[in-house]
Each structure stands twice: as C-alpha cells, then as structure tokens.
C-alpha positions in Angstrom: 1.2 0.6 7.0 4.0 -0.4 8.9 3.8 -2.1 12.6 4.4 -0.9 15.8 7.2 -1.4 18.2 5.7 -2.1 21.5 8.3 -1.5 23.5 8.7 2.3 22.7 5.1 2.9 20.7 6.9 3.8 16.8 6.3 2.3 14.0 8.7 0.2 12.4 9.0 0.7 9.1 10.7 -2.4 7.3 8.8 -5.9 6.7 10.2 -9.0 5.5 8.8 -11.3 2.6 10.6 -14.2 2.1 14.0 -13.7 2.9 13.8 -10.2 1.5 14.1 -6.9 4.0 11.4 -3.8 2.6 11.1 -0.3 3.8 8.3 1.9 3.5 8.4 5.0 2.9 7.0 8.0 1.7 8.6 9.3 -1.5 8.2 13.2 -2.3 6.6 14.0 -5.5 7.2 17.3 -7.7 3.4 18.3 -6.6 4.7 18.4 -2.5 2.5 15.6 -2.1 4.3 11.9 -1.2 3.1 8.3 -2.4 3.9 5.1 -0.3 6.8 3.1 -2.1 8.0 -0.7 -0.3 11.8 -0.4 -1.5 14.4 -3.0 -1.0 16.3 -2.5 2.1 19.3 -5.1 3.5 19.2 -6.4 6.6 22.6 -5.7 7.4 21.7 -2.0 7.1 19.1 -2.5 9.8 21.0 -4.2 12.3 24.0 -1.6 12.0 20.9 1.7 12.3 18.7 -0.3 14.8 20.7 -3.2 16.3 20.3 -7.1 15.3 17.2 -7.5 18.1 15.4 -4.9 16.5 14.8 -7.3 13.2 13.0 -9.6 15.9 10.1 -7.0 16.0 9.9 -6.6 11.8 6.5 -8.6 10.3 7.6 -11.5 8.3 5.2 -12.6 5.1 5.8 -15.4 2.6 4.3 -13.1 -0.2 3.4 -10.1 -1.9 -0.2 -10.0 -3.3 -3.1 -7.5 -4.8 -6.2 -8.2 -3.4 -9.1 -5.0 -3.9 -11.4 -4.1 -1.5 -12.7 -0.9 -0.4 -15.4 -2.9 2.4 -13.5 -4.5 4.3 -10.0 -4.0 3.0 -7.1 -6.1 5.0 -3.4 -5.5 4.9 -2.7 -9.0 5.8 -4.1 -11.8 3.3 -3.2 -15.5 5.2 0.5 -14.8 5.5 0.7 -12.7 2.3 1.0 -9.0 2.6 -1.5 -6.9 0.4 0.1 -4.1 -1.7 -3.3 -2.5 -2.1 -4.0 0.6 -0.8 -7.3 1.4 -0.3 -9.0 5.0 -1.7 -8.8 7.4 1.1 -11.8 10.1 0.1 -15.3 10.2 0.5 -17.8 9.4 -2.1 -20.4 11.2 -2.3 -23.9 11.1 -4.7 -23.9 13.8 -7.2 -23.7 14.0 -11.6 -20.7 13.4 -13.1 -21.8 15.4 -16.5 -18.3 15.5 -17.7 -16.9 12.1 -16.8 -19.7 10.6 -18.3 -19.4 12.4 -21.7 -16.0 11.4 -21.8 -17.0 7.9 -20.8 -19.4 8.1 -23.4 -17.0 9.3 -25.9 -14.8 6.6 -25.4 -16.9 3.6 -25.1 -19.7 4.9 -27.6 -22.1 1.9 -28.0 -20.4 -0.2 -25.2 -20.9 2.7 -22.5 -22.2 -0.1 -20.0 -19.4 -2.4 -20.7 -17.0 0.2 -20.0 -18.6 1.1 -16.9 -18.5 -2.3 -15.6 
C-alpha cells in the first residue's frame, strides 16, 4: 500500500505520479467496512502537516496502470504504479449450485463463453 519511512518505521501514505501528490486512504463505508481510495492531495498540504523533507521520502511514478494478477501480483509495474488490488480470500474447491444456475441462466447456450 503505501511505503515506509525508514527513519521512524510508518508508513507514508501519499505517492506522487507525475507531478501529481495522492493519498491513500481508507474510506468508511455504510456496512462499517472501508475500501482503499488514492485521492488527490497538494503538496503544499504535506509540507505544512509533515515538513518539506518529508516529500523526499514519498514514491514517485510516471503513471497509473491496471495490470491483473492474482500469481504473482506487483504493486510496481516499471515505473508505473498498479491500481489493482489483488483478491484477499481463500479459494477453496467445492459446487457452486447457485452461481452456476444463475450463470446458466444468463449465458444460456454460451455458458462456456461466459465463463471464460
């Protein structure tokens, strides 16, 4: 998620892409759960909460991208950072009775096209 300040072991919170400052942080949902959002943060804002060394320590990226992949997922893509998130549960081998009705039901004759 975000990287770490070695200096005092927290994480820092904010990356720049391009010329852009970002924050990450964990919006609150109705359910009491939170998602990750990256929102636009200005730089200015960081220097006057953290002082203007602490931008020094931020990751810098020429890019956003979307690359998949639940293997050997990467955060870092060259010098792009990867918006991604990888699934955090466990699969596990069972029926899926249900899903596949409704897979069925929506597909119909193209049930393997829409499972690929």
């Amino acid at each position: 998620m975000a990287n770490m300040d070695e200096s005092s072991g927290t994480k820092i919170p904010y990356l720049r892409v391009g010329t852009n400052y970002f924050k990450i942080i964990d919006h609150p949902l109705a359910s009491k759960d939170t998602i990750k959002k990256i929102i636009s943060w200005n730089g200015g804002i960081i220097n006057e909460d953290h002082g203007a060394d602490y931008k020094r320590k931020i990751s810098k990226y020429d890019s956003f991208c979307n690359i998949p992949d639940n293997i050997n997922y990467q955060r870092n893509i060259g010098n792009s950072y990867n918006l991604y998130e990888p699934i955090d549960h466990l699969r596990i081998l069972g029926k899926f009775e249900t899903i596949e009705l409704f897979l069925k039901h929506i597909f119909s004759e193209q049930y393997i096209l829409g499972l690929d």
